[in-house]
N, C-alpha and C positions, 0 to 999 in steps of 0.2 A: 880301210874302206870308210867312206862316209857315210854320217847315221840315215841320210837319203838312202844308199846302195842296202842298208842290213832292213831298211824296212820293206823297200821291193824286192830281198832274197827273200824275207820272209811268208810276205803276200803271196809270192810265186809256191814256194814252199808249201803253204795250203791250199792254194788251188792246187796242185798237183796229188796233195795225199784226196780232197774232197772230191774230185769229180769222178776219181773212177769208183769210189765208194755209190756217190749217187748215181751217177749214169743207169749202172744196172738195172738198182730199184725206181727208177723213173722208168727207162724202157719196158721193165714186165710187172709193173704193178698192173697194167690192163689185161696184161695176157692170163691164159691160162696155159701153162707148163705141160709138156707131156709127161706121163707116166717114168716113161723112160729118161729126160730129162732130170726131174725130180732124183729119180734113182741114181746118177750120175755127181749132180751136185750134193748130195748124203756122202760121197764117198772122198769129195775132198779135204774135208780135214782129217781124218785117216792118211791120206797119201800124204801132205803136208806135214805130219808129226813123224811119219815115217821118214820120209825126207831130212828133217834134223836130226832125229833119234838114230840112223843106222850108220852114219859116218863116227859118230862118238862110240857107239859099241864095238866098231871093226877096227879101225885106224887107231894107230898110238903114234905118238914121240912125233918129232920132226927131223929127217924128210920122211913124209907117213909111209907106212908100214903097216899090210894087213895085218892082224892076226886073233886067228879064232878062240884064243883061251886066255881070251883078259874076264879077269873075272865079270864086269859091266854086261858082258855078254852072256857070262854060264850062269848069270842071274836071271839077267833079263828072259832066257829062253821060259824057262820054269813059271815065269809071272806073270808072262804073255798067256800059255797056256791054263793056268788055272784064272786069268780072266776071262779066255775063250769058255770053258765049262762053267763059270758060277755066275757070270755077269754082273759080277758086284765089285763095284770101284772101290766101296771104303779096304772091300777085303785085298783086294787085290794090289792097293797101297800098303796094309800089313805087312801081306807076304812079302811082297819087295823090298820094303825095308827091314824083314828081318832077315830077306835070305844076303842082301847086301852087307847087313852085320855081322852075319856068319861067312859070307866071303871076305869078307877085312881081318877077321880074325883068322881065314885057313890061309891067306894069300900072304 
C-alpha cells in the first residue's frame, strides 16, 4: 500500500470508531431519558461481561466442547454468589483468587 492509502485507512479508521461514540451523546444530551430507559442502559455492561465471561467458563479445547466441571467454573459459581450477598468487589476479588488457587492445587 501507499503511505496515501495507510493515511486514508487510518482517517476512515477513526471516523468509524468516533462517531458512533459521539452520535448518542449528541442525540440525548437534550433529552430527558425515561426511567425505564435509564434502567435498561445500567444493565448493559453486566450483559456485555457476561457475554465474554460465560464462553470461557463452559467451552474447553478445540473443536469446543461444553463441559460443566472445569474448574473456571466450579470457582466462578461460589464468587459470583458471595459477591451477590456482600457487594464488595475488593472481597470478592480475594475469594476468587484464592478459591482459584485452591482449584489449581485440587485440579
Amino acid at each position: 500500500m501507499l503511505e496515501r492509502d495507510y493515511i486514508i485507512l487510518v482517517f476512515a479508521m477513526g471516523i468509524v470508531t468516533y462517531v458512533p461514540r459521539w452520535a448518542p451523546l449528541y442525540l440525548l444530551t437534550s433529552r430527558r431519558l425515561s426511567e425505564g430507559m435509564i434502567e435498561w442502559l445500567d444493565l448493559i455492561p453486566a450483559a456485555i461481561l457476561s457475554a465474554l465471561l460465560l464462553p470461557a467458563l463452559l467451552l474447553s479445547a478445540e473443536p469446543r466442547q461444553m463441559s460443566l466441571l472445569r474448574p473456571e467454573l466450579l470457582v466462578a459459581v461460589p464468587t459470583f454468589l458471595f459477591a451477590l450477598k456482600t457487594k464488595s468487589l475488593g472481597g470478592t476479588v480475594v475469594v476468587g483468587m484464592m478459591l482459584y488457587w485452591l482449584a489449581g492445587r485440587i485440579f
